[in-house]
N, C-alpha and C positions, 0 to 999 in steps of 0.2 A: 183902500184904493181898489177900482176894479182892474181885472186882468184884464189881458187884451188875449186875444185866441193868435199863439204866433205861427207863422208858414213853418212847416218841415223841412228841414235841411235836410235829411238823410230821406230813402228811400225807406220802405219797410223793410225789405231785404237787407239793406247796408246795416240798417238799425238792429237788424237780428245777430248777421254775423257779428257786427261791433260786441253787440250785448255776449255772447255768445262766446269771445274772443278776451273779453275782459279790457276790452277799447273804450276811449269815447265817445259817448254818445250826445247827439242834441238834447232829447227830452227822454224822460222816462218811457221805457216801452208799453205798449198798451192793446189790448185786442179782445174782440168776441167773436167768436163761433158762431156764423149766422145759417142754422138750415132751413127749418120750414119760411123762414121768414122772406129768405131767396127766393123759395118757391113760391110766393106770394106776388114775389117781384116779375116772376115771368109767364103769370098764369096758370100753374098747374098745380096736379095734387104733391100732397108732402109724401105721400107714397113714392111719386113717380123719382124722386133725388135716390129711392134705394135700387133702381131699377134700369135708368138711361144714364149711362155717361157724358153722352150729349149735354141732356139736362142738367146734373150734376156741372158741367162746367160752366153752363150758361146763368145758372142761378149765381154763380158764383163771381161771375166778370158782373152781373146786374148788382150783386151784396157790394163788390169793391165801388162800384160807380154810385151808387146810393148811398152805403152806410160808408165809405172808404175802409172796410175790412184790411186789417194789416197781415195776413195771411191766409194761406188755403188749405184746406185740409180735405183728405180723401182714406175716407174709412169702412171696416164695415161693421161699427157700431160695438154696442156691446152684444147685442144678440148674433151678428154675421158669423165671425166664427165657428159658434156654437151653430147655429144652421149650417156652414160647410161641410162640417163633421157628419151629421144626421138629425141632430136638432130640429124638427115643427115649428114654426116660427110666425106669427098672424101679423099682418099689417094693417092695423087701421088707418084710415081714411086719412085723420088729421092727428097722431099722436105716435109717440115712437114706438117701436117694433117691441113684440114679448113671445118668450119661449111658450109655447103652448105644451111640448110633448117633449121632453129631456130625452136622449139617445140610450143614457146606461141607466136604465131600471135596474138589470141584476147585477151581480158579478159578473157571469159568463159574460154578456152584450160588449165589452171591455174590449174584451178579445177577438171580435168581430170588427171590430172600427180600421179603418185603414187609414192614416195620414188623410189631409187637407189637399189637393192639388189646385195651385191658385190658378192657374190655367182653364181649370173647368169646376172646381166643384162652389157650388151655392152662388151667395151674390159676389166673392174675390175676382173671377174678372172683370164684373163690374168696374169694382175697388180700382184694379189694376190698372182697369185704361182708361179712367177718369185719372189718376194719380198722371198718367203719361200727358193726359190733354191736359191736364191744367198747368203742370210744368212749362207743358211749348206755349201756351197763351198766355200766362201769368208769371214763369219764372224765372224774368228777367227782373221784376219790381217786387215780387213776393214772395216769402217762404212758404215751401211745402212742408207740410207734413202727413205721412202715413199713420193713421192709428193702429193700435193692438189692445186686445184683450188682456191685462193680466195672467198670469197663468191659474194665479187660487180661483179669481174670477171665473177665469174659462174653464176650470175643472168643478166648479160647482153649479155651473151651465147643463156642463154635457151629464152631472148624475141629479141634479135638481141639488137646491143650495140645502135641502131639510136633510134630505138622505146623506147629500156632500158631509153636513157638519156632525151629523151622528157618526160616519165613519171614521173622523177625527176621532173618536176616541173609542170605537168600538170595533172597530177595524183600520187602523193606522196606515199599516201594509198596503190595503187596497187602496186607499186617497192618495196614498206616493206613488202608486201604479196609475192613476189618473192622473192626479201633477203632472207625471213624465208624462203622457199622452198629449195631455193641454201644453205642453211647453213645446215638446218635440213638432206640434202642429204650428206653433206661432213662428221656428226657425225655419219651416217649413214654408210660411208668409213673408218670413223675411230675405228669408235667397233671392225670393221675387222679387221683391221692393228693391231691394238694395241697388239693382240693376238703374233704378231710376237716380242718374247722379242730379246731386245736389238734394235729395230730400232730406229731412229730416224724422224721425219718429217719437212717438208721445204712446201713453202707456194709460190706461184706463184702468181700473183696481178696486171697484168698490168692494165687494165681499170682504177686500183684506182689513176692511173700519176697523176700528179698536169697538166703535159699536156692534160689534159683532160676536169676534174673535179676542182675547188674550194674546198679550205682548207672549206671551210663552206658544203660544199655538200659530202665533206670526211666523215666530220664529222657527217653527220646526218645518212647518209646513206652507209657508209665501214665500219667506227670505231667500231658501235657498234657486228657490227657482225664479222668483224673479232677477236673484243679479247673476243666474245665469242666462238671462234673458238682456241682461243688460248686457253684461259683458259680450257679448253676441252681436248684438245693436255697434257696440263702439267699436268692436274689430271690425265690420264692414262699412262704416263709415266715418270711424275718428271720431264722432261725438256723442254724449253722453243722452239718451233719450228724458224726455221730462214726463210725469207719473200725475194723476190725480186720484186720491182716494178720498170717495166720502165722508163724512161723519164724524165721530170724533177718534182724532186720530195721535194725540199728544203722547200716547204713550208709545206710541212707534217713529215718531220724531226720530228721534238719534240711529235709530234702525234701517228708516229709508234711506237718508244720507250715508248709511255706511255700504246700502246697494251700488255706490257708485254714480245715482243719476246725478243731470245737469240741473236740473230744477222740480219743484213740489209744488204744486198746484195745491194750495190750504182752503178746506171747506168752511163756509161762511161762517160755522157754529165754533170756528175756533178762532181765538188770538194772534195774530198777525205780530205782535211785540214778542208774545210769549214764544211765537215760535223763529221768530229771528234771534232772541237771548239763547234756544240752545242749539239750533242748527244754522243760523246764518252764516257763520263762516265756512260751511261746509258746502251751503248748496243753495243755489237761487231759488226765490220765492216769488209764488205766483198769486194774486187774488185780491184779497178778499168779498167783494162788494157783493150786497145778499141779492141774490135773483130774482127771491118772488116779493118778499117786503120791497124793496125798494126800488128794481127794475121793472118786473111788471104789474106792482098795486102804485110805485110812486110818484113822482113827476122829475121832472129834468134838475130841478134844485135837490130835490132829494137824492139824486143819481152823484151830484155835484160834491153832495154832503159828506153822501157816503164813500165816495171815492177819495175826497181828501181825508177821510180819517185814516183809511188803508194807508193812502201815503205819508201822512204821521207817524204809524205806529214803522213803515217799513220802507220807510224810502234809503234809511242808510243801512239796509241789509248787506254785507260785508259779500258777498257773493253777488249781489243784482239783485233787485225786485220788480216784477213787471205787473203792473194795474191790469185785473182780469174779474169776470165774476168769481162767486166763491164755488160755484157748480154751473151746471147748464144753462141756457139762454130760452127761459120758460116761451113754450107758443102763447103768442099773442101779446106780446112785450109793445109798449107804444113805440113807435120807429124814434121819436124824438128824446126818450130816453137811451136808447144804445148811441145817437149823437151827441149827447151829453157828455155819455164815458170818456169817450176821445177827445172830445174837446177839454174839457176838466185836465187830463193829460197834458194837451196840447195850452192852455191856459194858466199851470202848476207845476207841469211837471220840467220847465227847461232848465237844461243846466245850464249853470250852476244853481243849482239846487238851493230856496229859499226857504227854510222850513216855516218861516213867517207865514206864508203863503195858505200853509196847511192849517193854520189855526181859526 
C-alpha cells in the first residue's frame, strides 16, 4: 500500500527539544545542511555564505521556504578556526574552503600564537552575528546550532595533518602542547556562543577516523580533549553537543559515547545496525543515507530506498535515531532529491512506528 506524506504536528524546534528531552515525538527526526545550495536560492556566490551574515541568513530563510530545512546552523567550517588562529585559507568560487599555509611549521611558531578572539579575529564574527540573526528570524520554529572544530581536527589544521601525525609519535609532548592550544581556542569560541540562549553545538572531527589514527592514539591524544570540550559544551548550556566523524569509525564506537555526547553522526561507509547493537543505548544516532551514490548520482526513489533502509537497520536505537546524510550535502545535489529525504521521513517515519513500512 502507498504512503501518504502526513502534515507535521510538531514544529522542528518542539521536535528537537522532544527528541532531545527523551519525549514524544510525531515522526522521526530528519534534516540536511543546505549551503551552497541556499546560495543558489538567492543569487550569489557560495563564497559569499563565508563572508556576509546577511547572506548567510538570507540563504537560509530561502533553504527553509524551499527545501523546508528543519534547522539552522552557523559555523565556521572546518577550515575557519584554523584561519582565526593564522592559518592561509583559499576560497574558491564554487567548493569549500582549504588550508593553503598551516600556522605551526616549527616548534618555536607554537609559541607565537595567541588565542582566537571571536570578536575580531578571521571569519568568527562573521559566525557570530550570523548565529545572533538567525536566532531572532528563525528561532522561534527552528534549532540553532553553532559549529566547532574538533580539537585533534583543529590541531592537525594549525601544524598541517602530515607533520600533526608524525609528532604523534615522534614528539608526543609537542602534539599535547597543540591539543591544548586547539582546544583552549575552541572554549575561547564558546564563551562566545554560549551567550546566544537557546543554541545548541555540534562538533566536526574528521582527523579523529579510525581511517586514520588507532583506537590507542584516539585515545591518548582526541579523547581526552574532546570530552573536555564536551564537558565545557554541557556546563554552559545543559546539553550534550552532537559529533560527526568521518570514515571508519567502529573501533572508537564505545569511546565517543563514553565522551559524553548527545548524538553520533555515523558515516555512510559504516553500519547503522552495527552501531546501534554496541552504542545505542548510550547515545543517539545520526544518518546514514550515502551522499554522493545516492543523493547526488540518484533519483528521489533511490533517496526513498536508502533512507528506509537507515530506518530499518535504526529506527529502534534505544537513545533516538534521526534520518540524516551519512557526511555532507555534495554541491549540485538535484533539489528533488533532498525533498525526498523528508518526505520518506514524513511518509515512514510516524509514530507509532511501523517497521512494516521499512521493508
Amino acid at each position: 500500500m502507498a504512503q501518504t506524506i502526513k502534515k507535521d504536528q510538531m514544529t522542528p524546534k518542539e521536535r528537537h527539544r522532544a527528541f532531545r528531552e527523551g519525549k514524544p515525538l510525531d515522526r522521526i527526526p530528519c534534516n540536511v545542511t543546505v549551503a551552497d545550495h541556499g546560495a543558489k536560492l538567492i543569487g550569489v556566490r557560495f563564497t559569499d555564505l563565508f563572508f556576509y551574515p546577511d547572506k548567510i541568513v538570507e540563504a537560509q530563510v530561502a533553504a527553509r521556504k524551499v527545501y523546508e530545512i528543519q534547522g539552522v546552523i552557523s559555523a565556521p567550517g572546518l577550515s575557519g578556526m584554523a584561519e582565526a588562529i593564522g592559518c592561509k585559507v583559499a576560497y574558491p568560487e564554487n567548493s569549500a574552503p582549504y588550508i593553503e599555509e598551516h600556522v605551526v611549521k616549527e616548534f618555536s611558531d607554537l609559541e607565537r600564537l595567541e588565542l582566537p578572539d571571536p570578536t575580531r579575529s578571521g571569519r568568527l564574527p562573521v559566525v557570530m552575528e550570523a548565529a545572533e540573526k538567525l536566532q531572532a528570524v528563525l528561532g522561534d520554529e527552528l534549532p540553532l546550532s553553532i559549529g566547532f572544530t574538533g580539537p585533534f581536527t583543529l590541531a592537525a589544521q594549525i601544524r598541517g595533518t602530515e607533520r600533526f601525525m608524525r609528532d604523534l609519535y615522534r614528539n608526543p609532548e609537542f602534539a599535547h602542547k597543540v591539543l591544548r592550544f586547539a582546544l583552549d581556542s575552541n572554549l575561547a569560541f564558546l564563551k562566545k556562543a554560549a551567550k546566544i540562549e537557546g543554541a545548541d553545538f555540534n562538533i566536526g572531527d574528521p582527523t579523529s577516523s579510525g581511517s586514520l589514527i588507532s583506537r590507542k592514539l584516539f585515545r591518548e591524544f582526541s579523547f581526552p580533549y574532546l570530552k573536555e570540550l564536551v564537558d565545557a559544551i554541557k556546563e554552559v548550556n545543559g546539553h550534550a553537543p552532537s559529533i560527526h566523524i568521518c570514515g571508519n569509525t567502529k573501533n572508537i564506537w564505545s569511546d565517543v559515547a563514553d565522551a559524553g555526547l548527545g548524538s553520533f553522526s555515523i558515516d555512510d561507509k559504516m553500519d547503522l545496525r552495527e552501531a546501534k547493537e554496541a552504542v545505542g543505548e548510550r547515545i543517539a544516532l545520526v544518518g546514514n543515507v550515502k551522499p554522493t551514490e545516492t543523493m547526488y548520482l540518484g533519483t528521489p526513489d533511490d533517496v526513498e530506498r536508502d533512507a528506509k533502509e537507515c530506518l530499518r537497520k535504526a529506527y529502534d536505537t534505544p537513545k533516538g535515531y534521526v534520518l540524516a546524510l551519512g557526511c555532507g550535502l555534495p554541491h549540485g545535489t538535484p533539489p528533488e532529491n533532498i525533498h525526498a529525504l523528508l518526505n520518506t521521513a514524513r511518509k515512514f517515519g510516524q509514530y507509532p512506528l511501523n517497521p512494516d513500512n521499512f521493508s
